[in-house]
C-alpha positions in Angstrom: 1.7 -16.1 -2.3 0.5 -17.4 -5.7 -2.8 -17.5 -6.7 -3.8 -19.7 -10.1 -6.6 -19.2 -11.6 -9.0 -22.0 -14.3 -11.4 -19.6 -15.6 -14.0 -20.5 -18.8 -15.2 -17.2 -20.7 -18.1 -17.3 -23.2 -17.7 -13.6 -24.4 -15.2 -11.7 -22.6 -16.9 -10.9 -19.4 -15.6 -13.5 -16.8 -12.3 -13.1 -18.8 -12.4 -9.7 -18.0 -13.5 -10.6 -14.1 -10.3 -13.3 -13.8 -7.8 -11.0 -15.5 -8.3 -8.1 -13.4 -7.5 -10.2 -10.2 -4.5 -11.5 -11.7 -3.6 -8.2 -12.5 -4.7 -7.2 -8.4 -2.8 -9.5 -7.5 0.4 -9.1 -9.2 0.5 -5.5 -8.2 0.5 -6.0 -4.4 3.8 -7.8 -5.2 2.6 -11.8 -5.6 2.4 -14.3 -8.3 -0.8 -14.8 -10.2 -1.3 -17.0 -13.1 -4.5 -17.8 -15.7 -5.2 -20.4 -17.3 -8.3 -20.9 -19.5 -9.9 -24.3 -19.7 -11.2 -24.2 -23.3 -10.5 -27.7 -25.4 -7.5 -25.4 -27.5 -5.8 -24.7 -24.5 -5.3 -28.5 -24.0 -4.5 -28.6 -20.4 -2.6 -32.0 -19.8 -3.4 -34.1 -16.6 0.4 -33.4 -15.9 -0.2 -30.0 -16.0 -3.6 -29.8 -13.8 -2.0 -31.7 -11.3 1.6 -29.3 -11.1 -0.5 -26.0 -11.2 -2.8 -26.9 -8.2 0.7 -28.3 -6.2 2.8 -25.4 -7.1 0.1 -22.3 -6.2 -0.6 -21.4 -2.4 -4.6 -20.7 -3.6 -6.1 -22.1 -6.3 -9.2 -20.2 -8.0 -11.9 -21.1 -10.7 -14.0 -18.4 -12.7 -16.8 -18.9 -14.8 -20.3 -17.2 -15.7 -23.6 -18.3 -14.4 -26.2 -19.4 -16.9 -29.8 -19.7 -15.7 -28.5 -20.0 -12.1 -25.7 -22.6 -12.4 -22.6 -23.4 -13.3 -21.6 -24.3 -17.1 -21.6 -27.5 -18.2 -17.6 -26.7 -19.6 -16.7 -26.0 -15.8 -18.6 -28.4 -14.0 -16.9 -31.5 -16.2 -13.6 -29.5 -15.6 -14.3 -29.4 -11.9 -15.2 -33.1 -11.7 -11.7 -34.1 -13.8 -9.7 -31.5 -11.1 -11.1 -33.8 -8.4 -10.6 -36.8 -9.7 -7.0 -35.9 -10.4 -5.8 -34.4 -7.3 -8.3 -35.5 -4.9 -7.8 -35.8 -1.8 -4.5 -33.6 -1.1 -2.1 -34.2 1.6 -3.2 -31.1 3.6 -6.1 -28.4 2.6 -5.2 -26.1 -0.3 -7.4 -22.3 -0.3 -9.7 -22.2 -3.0 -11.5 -18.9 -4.4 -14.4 -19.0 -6.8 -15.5 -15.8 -9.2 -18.8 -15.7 -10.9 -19.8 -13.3 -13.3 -23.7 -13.1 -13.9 -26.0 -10.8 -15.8 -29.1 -10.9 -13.8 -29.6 -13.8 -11.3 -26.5 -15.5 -9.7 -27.8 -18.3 -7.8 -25.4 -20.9 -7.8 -24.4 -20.8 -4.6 -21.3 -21.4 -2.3 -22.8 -24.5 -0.7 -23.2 -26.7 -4.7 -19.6 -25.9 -5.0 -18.9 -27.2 -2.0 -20.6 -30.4 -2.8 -18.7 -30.5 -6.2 -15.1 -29.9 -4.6 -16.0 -32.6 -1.9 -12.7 -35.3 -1.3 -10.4 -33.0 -3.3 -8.7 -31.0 -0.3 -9.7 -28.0 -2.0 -11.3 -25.7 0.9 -13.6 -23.2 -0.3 -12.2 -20.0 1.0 -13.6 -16.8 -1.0 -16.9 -16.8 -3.0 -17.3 -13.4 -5.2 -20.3 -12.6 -7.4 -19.5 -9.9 -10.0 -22.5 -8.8 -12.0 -21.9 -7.0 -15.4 -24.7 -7.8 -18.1 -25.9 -10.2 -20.2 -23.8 -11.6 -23.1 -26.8 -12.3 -25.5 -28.4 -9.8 -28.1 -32.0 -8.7 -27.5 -33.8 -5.7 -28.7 -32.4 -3.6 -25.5 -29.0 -2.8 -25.6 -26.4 -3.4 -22.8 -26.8 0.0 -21.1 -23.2 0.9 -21.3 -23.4 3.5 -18.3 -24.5 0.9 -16.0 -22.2 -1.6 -17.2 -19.5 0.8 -16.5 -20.6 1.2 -13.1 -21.0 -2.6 -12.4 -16.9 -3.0 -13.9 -16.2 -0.4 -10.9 -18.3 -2.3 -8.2 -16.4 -5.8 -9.6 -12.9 -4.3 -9.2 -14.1 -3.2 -5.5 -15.8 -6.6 -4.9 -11.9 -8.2 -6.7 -9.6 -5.8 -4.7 -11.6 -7.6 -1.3 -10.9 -10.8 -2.5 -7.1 -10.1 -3.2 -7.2 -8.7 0.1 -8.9 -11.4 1.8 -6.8 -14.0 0.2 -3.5 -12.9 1.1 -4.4 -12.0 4.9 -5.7 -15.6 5.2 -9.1 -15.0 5.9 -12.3 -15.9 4.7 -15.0 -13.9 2.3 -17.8 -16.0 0.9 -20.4 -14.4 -0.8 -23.5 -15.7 -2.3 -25.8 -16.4 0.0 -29.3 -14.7 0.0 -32.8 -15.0 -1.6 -31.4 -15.4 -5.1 -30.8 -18.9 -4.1 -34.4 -19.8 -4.0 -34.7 -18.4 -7.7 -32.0 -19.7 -8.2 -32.8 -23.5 -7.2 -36.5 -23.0 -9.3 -34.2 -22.0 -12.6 -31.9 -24.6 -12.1 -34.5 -27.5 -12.6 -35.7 -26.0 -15.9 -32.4 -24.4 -17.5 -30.1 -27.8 -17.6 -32.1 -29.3 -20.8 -32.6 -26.4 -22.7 -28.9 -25.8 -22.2 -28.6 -29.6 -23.3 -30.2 -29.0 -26.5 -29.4 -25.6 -27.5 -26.8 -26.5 -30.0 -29.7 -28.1 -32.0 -31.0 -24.4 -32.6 -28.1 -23.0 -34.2 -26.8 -22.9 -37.5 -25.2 -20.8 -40.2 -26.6 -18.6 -43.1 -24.8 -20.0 -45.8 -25.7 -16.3 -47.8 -23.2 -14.2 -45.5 -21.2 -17.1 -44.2 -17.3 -16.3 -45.8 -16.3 -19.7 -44.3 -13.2 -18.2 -42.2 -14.0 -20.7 -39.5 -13.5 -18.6 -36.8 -16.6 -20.3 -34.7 -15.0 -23.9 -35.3 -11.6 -22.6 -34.2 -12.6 -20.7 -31.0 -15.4 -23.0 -29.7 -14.5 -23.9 -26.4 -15.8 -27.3 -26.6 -14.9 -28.4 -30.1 -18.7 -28.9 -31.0 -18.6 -27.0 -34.7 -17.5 -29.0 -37.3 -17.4 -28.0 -41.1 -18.7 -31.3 -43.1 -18.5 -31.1 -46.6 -20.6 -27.7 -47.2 -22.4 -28.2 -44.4 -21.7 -26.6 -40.4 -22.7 -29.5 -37.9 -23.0 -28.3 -34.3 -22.9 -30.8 -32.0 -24.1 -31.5 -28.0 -21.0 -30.7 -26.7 -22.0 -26.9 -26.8 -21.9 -25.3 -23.6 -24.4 -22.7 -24.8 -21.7 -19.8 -24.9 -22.5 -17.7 -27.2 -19.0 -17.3 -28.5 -19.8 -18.6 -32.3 -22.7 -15.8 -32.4 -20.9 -13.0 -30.9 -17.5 -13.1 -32.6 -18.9 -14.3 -36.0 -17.4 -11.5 -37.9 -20.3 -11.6 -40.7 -23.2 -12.3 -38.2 -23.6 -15.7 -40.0 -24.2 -18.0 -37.4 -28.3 -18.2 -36.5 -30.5 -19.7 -33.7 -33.4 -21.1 -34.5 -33.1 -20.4 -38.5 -33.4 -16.4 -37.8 -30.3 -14.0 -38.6 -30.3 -11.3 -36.3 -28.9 -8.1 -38.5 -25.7 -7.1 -36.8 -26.0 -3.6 -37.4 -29.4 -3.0 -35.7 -28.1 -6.4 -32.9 -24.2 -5.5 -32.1 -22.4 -8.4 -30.7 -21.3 -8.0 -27.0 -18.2 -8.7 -27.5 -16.5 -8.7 -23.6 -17.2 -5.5 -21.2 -14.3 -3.3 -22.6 -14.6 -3.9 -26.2 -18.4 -2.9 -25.8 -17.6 0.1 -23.8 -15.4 1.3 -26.3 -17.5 1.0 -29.3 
């Protein structure tokens, strides 16, 4: 069996998530591939449509922000479909979410956004960890330890599930009610988030690192100026990885020191 995987990270954690089922996967002797979806990684149409022929189950990870699915993965989703859709015969299809506190997406609005590709909803896994953005309370690293051992329980099912053909779809439940009251408000503010960001030109060493690893190609260094632009996905990744804690939200420099970065589950765990 082989098992491909599209996955989008902000911060590490559904990184973390994928890369542990490919590694699940590969050790009960099958073939299991990643591959991330970010702009840099410059998937060709060629290549979309050879990846999802050539695997036996075909997978898509991402985390949930205010209850749905990333803008960055729902564009990716609706190019998969347009490419492949519909396929010869069904192809198996496996969906991982990573969520810090509500996951409410749901395994019927991914139905609706694979519909007329031939890609058959088979597994449906929520795997909570914790919240990739900096507040006054730290990510409790005891319980986020904990919640890494319940998501390679919850991945080791799915691996299971997978390759004895049979179904596991998670997901449904209350949160879907929150879930469908955050999703009416969340879409906008997501929308306009990049407009609240900038960069502290006093710490800023200009090593570009957020216009390199943005996922959607949305920073851009104008003249002396940092220009973010509405292609943000509202990851998180320019803030967290900034190495000098340059980059602000809503004019405000959080200090670094007193606000670490989360950084992905293991790298916080180990600091």
């Amino acid at each position: 069996m082989k098992c491909s995987t599209f996955y989008f990270s902000g911060t590490g954690n559904t990184h973390w998530a994928a890369a542990e089922f490919t590694k699940i996967i590969q050790a009960q002797g099958h073939q299991a591939e990643l591959f991330s979806i970010d702009i840099g990684s410059q998937l060709s149409d060629e290549q979309i449509r050879a990846i999802v022929a050539d695997a036996d189950a075909i997978g898509f990870a991402n985390p949930i922000y205010g209850g749905d699915i990333p803008p960055i993965m729902r564009t990716f989703l609706s190019r998969v479909v347009g490419l492949i859709g519909p396929l010869p015969s069904p192809k198996t299809t496996y969906v991982i979410n990573t969520y810090g506190y509500v996951n409410a997406f749901g395994p019927t609005e991914t139905k609706k956004l694979l519909a007329g590709s031939g890609l058959t909803l088979s597994a449906y896994v929520n795997i909570q960890l914790c919240n990739n953005v900096t507040s006054s309370k730290p990510v409790d690293r005891a319980r986020l330890s904990k919640r890494m051992v319940r998501g390679r329980q919850e991945l080791h099912r799915l691996g299971d599930c997978l390759i004895a053909g049979h179904k596991r779809i998670k997901g449904h439940g209350p949160q879907l009610l929150v879930g469908a009251m955050i999703r009416k408000k969340v879409p906008e503010a997501i929308a306009k988030f990049y407009q609240t960001l900038g960069v502290d030109s006093a710490t800023c060493t200009r090593c570009m690192d957020c216009v390199k690893n943005c996922p959607t190609g949305s920073i851009r260094l104008r003249g002396q100026r940092f220009v973010f632009s509405s292609g943000c996905t509202a990851c998180m990744r320019c803030y967290n990885f900034c190495p000098t804690g340059a980059i602000t939200i809503d004019g405000a420099v959080a200090d670094p020191q007193k606000y670490p970065r989360f950084q992905g589950p293991e790298e916080w765990l180990n600091n």
